[in-house]
C-alpha atoms as a printed R data frame, in Angstrom:
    type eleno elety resid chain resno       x       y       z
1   ATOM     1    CA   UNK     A     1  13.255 -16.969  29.702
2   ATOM     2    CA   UNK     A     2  11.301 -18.370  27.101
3   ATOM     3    CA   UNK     A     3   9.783 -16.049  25.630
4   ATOM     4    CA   UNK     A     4  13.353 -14.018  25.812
5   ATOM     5    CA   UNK     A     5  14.592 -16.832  23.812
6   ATOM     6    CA   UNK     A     6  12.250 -17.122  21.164
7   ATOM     7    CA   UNK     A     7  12.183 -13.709  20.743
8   ATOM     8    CA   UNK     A     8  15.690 -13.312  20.173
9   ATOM     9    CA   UNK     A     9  15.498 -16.461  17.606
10  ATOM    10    CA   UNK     A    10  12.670 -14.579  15.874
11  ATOM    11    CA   UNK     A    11  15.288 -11.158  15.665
12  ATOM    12    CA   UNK     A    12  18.348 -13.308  14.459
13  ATOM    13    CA   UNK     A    13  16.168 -14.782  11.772
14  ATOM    14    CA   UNK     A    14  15.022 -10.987  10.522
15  ATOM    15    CA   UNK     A    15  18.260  -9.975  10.369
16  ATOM    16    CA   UNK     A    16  19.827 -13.110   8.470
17  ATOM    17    CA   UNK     A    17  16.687 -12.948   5.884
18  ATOM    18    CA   UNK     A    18  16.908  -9.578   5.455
19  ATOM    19    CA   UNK     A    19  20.982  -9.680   4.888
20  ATOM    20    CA   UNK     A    20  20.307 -12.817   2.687
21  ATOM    21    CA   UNK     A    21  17.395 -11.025   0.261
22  ATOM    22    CA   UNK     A    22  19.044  -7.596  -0.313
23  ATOM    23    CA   UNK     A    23  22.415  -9.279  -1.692
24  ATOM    24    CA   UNK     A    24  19.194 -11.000  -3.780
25  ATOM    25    CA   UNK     A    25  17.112  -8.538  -4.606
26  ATOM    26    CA   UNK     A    26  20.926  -6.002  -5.269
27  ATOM    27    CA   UNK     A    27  21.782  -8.694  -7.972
28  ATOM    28    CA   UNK     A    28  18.304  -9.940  -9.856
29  ATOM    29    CA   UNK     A    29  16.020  -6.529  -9.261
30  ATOM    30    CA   UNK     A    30  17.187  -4.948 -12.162
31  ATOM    31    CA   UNK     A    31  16.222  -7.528 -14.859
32  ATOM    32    CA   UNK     A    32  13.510  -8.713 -12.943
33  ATOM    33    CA   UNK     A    33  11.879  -5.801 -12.409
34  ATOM    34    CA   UNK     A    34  11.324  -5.143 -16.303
35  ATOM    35    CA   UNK     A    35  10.103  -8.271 -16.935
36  ATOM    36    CA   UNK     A    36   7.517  -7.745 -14.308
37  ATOM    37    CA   UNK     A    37   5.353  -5.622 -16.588
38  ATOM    38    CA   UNK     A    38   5.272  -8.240 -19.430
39  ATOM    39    CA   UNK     A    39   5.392 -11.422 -17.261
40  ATOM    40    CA   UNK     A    40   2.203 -10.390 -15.480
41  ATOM    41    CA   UNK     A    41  -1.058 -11.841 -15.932
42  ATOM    42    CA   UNK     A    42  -4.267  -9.291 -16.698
43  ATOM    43    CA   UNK     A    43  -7.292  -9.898 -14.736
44  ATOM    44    CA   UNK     A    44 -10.944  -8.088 -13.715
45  ATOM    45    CA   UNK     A    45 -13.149  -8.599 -10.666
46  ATOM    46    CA   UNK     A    46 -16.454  -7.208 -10.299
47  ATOM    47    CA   UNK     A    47 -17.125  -4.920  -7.371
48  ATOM    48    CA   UNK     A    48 -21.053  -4.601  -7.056
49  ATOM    49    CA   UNK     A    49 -20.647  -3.435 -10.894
50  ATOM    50    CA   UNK     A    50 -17.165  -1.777 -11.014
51  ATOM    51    CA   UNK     A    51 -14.858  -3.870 -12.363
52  ATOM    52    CA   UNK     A    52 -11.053  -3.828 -10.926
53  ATOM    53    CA   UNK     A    53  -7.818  -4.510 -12.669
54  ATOM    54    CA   UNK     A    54  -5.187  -6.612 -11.004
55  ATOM    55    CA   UNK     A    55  -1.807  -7.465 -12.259
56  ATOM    56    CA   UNK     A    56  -0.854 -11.036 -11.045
57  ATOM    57    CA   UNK     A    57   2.515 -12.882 -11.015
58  ATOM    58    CA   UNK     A    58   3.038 -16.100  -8.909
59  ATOM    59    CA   UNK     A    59   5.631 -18.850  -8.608
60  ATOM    60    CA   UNK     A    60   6.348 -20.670 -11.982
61  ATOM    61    CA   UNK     A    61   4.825 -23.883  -9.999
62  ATOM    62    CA   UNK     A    62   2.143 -24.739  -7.375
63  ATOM    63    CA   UNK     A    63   0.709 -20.679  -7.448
64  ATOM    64    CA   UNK     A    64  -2.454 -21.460  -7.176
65  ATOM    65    CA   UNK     A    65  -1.541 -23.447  -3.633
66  ATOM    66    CA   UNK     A    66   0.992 -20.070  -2.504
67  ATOM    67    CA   UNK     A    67  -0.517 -17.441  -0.158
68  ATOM    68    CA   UNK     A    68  -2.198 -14.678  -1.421
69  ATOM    69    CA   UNK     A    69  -0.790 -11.119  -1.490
70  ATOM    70    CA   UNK     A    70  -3.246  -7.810  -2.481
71  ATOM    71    CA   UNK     A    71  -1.183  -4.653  -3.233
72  ATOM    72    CA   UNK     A    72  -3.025  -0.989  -3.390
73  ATOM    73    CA   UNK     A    73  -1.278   1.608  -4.411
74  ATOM    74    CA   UNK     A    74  -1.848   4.967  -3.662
75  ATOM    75    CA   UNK     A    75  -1.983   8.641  -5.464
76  ATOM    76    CA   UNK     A    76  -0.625   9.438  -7.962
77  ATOM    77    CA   UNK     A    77   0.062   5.474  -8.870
78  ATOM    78    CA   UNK     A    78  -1.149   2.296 -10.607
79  ATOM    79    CA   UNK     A    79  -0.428  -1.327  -9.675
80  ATOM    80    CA   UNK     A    80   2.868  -0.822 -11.442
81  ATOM    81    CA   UNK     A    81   3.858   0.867  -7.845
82  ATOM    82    CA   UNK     A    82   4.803  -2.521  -6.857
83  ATOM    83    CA   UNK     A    83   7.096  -3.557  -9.418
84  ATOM    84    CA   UNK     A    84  10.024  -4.539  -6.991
85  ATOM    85    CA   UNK     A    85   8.105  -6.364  -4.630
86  ATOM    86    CA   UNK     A    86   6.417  -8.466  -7.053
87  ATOM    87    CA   UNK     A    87   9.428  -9.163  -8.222
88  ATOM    88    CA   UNK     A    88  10.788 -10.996  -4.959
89  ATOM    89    CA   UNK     A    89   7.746 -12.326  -3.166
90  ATOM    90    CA   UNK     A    90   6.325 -13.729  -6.541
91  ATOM    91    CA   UNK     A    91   9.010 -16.631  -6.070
92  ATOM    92    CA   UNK     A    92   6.949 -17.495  -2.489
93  ATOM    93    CA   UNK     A    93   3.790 -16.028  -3.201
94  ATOM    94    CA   UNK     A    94   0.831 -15.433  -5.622
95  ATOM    95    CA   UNK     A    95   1.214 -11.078  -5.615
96  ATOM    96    CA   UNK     A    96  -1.529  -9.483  -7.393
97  ATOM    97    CA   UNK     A    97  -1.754  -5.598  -7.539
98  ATOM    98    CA   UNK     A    98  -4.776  -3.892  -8.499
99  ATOM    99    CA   UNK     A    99  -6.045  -0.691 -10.181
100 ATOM   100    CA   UNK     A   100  -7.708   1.292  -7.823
101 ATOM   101    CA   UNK     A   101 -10.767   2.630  -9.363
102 ATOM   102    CA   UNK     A   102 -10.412   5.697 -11.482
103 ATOM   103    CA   UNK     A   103  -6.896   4.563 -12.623
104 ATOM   104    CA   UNK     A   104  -5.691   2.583 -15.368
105 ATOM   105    CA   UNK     A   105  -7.851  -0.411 -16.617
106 ATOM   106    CA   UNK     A   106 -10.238  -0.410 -13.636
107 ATOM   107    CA   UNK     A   107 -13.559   1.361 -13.803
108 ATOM   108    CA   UNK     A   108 -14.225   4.908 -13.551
109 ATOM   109    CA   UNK     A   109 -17.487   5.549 -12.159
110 ATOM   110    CA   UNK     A   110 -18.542   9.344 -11.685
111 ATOM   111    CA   UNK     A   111 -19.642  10.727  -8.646
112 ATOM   112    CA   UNK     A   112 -17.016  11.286  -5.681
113 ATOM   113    CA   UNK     A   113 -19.431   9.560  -3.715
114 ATOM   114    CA   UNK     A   114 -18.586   6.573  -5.443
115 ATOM   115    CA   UNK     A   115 -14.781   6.928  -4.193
116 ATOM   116    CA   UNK     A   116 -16.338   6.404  -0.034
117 ATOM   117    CA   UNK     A   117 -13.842   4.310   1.590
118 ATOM   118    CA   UNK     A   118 -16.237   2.284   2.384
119 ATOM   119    CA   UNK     A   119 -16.398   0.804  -1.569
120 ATOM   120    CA   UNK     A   120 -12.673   1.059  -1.793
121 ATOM   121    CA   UNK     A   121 -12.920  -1.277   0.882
122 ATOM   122    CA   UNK     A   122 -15.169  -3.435  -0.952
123 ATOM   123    CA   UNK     A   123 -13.246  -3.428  -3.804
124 ATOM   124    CA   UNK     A   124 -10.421  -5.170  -2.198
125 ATOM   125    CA   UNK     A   125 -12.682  -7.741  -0.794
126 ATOM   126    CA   UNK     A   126 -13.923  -8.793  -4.800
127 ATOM   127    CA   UNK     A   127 -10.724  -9.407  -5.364
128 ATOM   128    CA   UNK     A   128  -9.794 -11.640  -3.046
129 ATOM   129    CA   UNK     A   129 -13.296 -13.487  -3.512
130 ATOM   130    CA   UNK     A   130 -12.728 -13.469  -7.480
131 ATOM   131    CA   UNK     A   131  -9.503 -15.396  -6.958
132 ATOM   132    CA   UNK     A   132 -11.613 -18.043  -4.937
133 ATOM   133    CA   UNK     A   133  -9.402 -16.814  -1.618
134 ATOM   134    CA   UNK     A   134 -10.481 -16.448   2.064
135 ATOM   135    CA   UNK     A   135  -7.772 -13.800   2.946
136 ATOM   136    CA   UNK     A   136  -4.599 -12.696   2.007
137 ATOM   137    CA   UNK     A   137  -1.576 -10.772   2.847
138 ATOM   138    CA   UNK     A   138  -2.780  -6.874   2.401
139 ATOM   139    CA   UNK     A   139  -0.233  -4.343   1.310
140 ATOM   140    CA   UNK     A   140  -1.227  -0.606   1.184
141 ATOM   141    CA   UNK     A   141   0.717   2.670   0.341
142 ATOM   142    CA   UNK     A   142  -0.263   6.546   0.628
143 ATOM   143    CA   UNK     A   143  -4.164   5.968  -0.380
144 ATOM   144    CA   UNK     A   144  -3.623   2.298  -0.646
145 ATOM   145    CA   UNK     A   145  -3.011   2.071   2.577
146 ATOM   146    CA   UNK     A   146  -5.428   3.829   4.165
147 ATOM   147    CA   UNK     A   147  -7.552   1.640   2.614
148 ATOM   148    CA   UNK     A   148  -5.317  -1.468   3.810
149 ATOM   149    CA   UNK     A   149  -5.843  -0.115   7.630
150 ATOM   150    CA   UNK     A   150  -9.499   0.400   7.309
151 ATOM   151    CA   UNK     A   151 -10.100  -3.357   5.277
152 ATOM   152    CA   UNK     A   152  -7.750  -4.782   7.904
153 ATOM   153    CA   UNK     A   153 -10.332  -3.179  10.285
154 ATOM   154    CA   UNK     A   154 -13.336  -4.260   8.926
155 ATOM   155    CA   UNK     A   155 -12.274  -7.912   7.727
156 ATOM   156    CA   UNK     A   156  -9.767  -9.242  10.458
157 ATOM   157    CA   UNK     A   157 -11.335 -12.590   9.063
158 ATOM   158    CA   UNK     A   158  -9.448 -12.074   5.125
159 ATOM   159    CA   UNK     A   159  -6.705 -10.433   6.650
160 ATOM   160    CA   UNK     A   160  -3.659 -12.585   7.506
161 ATOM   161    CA   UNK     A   161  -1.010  -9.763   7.876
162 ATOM   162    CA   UNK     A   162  -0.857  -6.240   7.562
163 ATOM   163    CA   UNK     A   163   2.331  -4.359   5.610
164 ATOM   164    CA   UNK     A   164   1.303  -0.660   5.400
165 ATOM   165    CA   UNK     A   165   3.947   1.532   3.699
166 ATOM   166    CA   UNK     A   166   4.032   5.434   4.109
167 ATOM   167    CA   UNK     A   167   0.394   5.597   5.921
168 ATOM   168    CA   UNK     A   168   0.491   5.454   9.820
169 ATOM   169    CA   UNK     A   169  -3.088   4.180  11.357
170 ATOM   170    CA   UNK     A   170  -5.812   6.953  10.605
171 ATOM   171    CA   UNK     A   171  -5.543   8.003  14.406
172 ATOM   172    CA   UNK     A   172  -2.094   8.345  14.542
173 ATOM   173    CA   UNK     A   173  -2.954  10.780  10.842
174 ATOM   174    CA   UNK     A   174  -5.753  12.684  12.414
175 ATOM   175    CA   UNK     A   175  -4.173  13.287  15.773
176 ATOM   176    CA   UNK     A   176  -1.049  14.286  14.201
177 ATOM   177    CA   UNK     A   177  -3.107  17.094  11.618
178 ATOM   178    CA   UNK     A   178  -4.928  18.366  14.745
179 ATOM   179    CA   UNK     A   179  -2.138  19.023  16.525
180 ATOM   180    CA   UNK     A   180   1.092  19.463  14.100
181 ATOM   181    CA   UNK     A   181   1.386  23.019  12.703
182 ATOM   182    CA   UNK     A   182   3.409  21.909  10.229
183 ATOM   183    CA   UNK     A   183   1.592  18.443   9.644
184 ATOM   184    CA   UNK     A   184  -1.154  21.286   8.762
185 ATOM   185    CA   UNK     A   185   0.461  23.345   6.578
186 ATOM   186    CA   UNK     A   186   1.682  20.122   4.675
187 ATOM   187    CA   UNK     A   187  -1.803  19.278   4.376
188 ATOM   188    CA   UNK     A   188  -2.366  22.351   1.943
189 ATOM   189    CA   UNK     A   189  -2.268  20.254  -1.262
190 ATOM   190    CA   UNK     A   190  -5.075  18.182  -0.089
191 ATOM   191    CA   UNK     A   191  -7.163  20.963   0.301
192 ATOM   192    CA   UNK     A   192  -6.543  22.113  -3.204
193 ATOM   193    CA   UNK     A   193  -7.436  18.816  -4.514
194 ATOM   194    CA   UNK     A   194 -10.827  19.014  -3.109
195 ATOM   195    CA   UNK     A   195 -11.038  22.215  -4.912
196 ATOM   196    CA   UNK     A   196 -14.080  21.738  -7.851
197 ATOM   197    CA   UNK     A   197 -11.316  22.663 -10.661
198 ATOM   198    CA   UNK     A   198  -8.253  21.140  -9.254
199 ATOM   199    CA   UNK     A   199  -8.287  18.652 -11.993
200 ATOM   200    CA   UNK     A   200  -7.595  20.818 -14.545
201 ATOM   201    CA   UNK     A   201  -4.142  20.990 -13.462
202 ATOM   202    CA   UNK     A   202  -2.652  17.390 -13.718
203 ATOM   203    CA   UNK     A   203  -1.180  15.763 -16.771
204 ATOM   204    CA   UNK     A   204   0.243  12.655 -17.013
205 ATOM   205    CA   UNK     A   205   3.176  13.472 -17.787
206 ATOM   206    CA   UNK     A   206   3.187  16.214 -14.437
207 ATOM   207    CA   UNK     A   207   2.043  13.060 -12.513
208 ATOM   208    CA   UNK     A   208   4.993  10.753 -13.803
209 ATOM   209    CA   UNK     A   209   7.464  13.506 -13.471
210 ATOM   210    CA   UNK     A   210   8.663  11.546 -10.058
211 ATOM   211    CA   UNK     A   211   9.630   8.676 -12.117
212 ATOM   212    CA   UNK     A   212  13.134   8.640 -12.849
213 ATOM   213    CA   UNK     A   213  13.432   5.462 -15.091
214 ATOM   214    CA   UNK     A   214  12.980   6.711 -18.424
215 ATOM   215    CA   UNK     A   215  10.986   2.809 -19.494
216 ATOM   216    CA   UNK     A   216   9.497   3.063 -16.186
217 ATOM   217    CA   UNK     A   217   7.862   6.628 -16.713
218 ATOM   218    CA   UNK     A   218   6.218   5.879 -19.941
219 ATOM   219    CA   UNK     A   219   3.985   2.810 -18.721
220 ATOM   220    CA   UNK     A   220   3.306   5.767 -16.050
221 ATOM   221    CA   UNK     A   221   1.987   8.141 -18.734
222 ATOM   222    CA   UNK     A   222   0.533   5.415 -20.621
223 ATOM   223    CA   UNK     A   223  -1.324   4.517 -17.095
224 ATOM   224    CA   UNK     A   224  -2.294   8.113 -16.119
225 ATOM   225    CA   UNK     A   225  -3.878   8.416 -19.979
226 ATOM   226    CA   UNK     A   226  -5.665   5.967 -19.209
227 ATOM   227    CA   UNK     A   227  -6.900   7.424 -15.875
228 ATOM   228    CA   UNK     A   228  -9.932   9.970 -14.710
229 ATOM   229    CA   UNK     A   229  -8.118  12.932 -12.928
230 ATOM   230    CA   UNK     A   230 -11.199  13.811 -11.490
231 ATOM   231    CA   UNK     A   231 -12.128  10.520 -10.082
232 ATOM   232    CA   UNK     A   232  -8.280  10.332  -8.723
233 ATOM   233    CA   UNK     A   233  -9.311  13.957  -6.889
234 ATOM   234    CA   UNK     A   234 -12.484  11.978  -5.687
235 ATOM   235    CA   UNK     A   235 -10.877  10.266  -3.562
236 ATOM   236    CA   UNK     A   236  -9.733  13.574  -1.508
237 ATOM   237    CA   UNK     A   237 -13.057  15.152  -1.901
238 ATOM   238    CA   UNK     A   238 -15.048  12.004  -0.484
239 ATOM   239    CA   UNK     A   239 -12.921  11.210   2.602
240 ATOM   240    CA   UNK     A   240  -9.683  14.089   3.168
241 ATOM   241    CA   UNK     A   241 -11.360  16.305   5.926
242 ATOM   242    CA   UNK     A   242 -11.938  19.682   5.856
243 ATOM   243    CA   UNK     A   243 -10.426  22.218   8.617
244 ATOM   244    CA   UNK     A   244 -10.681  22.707  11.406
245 ATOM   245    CA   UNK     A   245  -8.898  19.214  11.959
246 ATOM   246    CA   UNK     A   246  -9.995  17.240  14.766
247 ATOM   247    CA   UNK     A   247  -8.751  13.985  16.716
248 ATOM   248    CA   UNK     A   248 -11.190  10.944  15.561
249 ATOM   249    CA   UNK     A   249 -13.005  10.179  19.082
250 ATOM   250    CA   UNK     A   250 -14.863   7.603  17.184
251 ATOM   251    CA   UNK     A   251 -14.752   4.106  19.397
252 ATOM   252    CA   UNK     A   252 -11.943   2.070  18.811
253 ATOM   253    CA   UNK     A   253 -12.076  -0.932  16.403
254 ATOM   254    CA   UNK     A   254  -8.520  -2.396  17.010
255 ATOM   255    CA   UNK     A   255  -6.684  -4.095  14.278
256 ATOM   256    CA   UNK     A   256  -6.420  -7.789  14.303
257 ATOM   257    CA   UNK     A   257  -3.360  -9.523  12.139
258 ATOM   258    CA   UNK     A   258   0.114  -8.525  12.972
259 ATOM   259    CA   UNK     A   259   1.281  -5.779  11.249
260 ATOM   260    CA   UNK     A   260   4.434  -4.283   9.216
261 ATOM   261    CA   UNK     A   261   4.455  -0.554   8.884
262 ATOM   262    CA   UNK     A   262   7.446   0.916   7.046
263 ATOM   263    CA   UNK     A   263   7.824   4.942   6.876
264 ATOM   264    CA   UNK     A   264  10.327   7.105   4.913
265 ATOM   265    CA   UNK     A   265  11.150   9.507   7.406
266 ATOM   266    CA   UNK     A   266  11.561  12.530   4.638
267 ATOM   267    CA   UNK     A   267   7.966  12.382   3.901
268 ATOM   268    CA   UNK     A   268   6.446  15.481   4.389
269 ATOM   269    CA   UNK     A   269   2.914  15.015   3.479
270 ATOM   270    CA   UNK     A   270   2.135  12.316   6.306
271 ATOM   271    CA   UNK     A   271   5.248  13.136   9.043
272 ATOM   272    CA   UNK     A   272   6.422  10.441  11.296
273 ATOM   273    CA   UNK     A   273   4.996  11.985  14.518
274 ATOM   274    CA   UNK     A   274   1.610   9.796  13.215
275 ATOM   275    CA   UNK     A   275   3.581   6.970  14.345
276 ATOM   276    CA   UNK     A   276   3.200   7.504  17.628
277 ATOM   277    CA   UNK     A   277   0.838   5.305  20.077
278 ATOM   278    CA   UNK     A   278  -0.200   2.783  16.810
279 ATOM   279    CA   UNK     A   279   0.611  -0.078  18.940
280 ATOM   280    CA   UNK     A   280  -2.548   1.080  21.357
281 ATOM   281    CA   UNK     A   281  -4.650   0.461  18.317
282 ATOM   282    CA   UNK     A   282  -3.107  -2.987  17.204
283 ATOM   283    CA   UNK     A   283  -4.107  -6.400  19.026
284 ATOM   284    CA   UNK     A   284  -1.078  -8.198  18.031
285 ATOM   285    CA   UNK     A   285   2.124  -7.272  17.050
286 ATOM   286    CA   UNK     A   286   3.903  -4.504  15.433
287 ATOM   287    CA   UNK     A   287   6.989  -4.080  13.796
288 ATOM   288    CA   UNK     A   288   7.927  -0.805  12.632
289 ATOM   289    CA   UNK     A   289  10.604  -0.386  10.367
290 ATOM   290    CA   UNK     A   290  12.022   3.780   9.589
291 ATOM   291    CA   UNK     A   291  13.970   4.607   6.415
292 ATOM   292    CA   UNK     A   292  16.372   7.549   6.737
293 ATOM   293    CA   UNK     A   293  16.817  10.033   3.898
294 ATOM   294    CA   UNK     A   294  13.393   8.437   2.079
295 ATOM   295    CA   UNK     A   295  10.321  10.018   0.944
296 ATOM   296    CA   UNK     A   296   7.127   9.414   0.592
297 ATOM   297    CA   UNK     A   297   7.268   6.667  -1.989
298 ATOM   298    CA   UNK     A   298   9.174   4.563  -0.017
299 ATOM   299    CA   UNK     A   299   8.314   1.002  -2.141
300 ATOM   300    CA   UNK     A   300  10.474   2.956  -4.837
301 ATOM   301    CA   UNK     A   301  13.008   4.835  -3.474
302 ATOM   302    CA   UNK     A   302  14.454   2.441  -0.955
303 ATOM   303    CA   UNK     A   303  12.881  -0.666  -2.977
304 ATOM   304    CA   UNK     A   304  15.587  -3.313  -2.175
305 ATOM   305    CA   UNK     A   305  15.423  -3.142   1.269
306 ATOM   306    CA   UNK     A   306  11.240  -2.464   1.516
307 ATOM   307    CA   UNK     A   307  10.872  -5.979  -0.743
308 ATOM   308    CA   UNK     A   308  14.076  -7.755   1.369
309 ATOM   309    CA   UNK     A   309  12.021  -6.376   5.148
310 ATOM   310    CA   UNK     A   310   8.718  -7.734   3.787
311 ATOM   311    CA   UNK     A   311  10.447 -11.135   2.638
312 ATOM   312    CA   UNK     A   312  11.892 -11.200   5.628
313 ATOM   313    CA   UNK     A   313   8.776 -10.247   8.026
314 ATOM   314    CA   UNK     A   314   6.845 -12.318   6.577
315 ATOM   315    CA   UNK     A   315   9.156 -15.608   6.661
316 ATOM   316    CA   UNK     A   316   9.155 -15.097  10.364
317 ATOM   317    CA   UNK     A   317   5.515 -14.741  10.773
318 ATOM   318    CA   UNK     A   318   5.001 -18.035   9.390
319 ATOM   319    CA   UNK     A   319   7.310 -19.695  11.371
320 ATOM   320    CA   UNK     A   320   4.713 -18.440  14.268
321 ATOM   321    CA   UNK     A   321   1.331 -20.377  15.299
């Protein structure tokens, strides 16, 4: 009984929050979010030699005392992905979103083997160390959060929650691309970025094309000039799989923190049906949150009610022990 009760307390307070931050985020998001890009502070932190851009933006007092949030942003992106979200939690906590290497301002080493997820990893780890932090909240999209998933793996320790958008746990991916026929088919771009010459065909201007904000979509060009097409690419040919596709038997290394995973159900390059069985792979919680009649870039397209569920999620987790 309770348990019942508390759980039900825990539900009520979701549903008020989130009620309570999208008639927020509905009336400040517009102004806010163009400030975000000039009201952001600039910083670098070296990664065994590869320096990473972050974009930081805390609460005008006490940030250095607010929990830490890491955003990673995905393909084709740059920490201006977040935008919304920064906007809201950066009243309640100190949000910085970084360059993935090869875009923007961060480093561009050559090599794809310098795109392993294992330094991608690392990367995310030098940032939180640069900022003089022990863990923080990780947030991951598309590529981003593949690499949330497998730093959430490898450091349960700097990991204090999980919020994954658009990127079901790798098993969930690989079991679903073994099996789907039409998961595989949708995989066909992937397999064309791998391609030696596939770089040839982006421009930043095809890359920002998604972008429907006309200020918005020039800091994307400006961003993508600034980028390495190849070394975006690398990060397909150094860990997307070539066919046949197979299930990863690997042993299981379960994730830690309680996590928030949040999947437009229109996207077509990861389906939903990689959902399925990611709470066998989780110690702790899981709260999964579907978006009708949303893509891929769900942070975007549906950004007033992504920023007003994390809010939300993570008030109630720290109301827990």
């Amino acid at each position: 009984m309770k348990r019942s009760a508390t759980f039900a307390a825990l539900i009520a307070v979701l549903i008020a929050a989130v009620h309570a931050v999208i008639g927020l985020s509905r009336s400040a998001s517009a102004s806010d979010v163009e400030d975000v890009y000039d009201r952001v502070k600039h910083g670098y932190a070296d990664s065994a030699g590869v320096k990473i851009h972050y974009a930081m933006l805390g609460p005008t007092s006490g940030s250095a005392n607010a929990p830490l949030i890491v955003m990673i942003h995905g393909f084709p992106d740059f920490w201006y992905s977040w935008r919304h979200q920064m906007a809201v939690l950066s009243k309640d906590y100190q949000v910085v979103a970084i360059d993935q290497r090869g875009y923007n301002l961060s480093d561009k080493p050559k090599g794809k083997e310098n795109y392993d997820m294992s330094l991608l990893v690392e990367d995310v780890k030098a940032v939180i160390k640069h900022l003089g932090r022990d863990k923080a909240v990780i947030v991951g999209h598309d590529w981003g959060g593949r690499v949330a998933w497998g730093f959430a793996m490898k450091y349960p320790e700097m990991t204090h929650r999980l919020i994954v958008c658009n990127l079901p746990h790798p098993r969930g991916v690989a079991y679903e691309r073994a099996h789907n026929n039409e998961q595989k088919i949708n995989t066909a771009y992937a397999q064309r970025f791998r391609q030696e010459d596939a770089a040839r065909s982006l421009t930043a201007e095809g890359l920002a094309a998604r972008v429907k904000d006309p200020k918005e979509r020039e800091h994307y060009v400006e961003a993508f000039r600034r980028s390495d097409f190849e070394a975006m690419l690398n990060y397909y040919k150094q860990n997307y799989p070539a066919p046949p596709y197979l299930e990863d038997t690997s042993p299981v290394v379960k994730v830690k923190p309680p996590v928030l995973l949040i999947h437009g159900l229109d996207d077509k390059a990861l389906m939903h049906g990689a959902l399925n069985h990611t709470w066998e792979w989780l110690e702790k919680d899981l709260t999964l949150v579907t978006v009708p009649g949303v893509g891929h870039f769900v942070q975007n397209d549906a950004a007033d009610f992504v920023s007003a569920t994390m809010k939300s999620w993570l008030d109630v987790q720290s109301s827990r022990p």
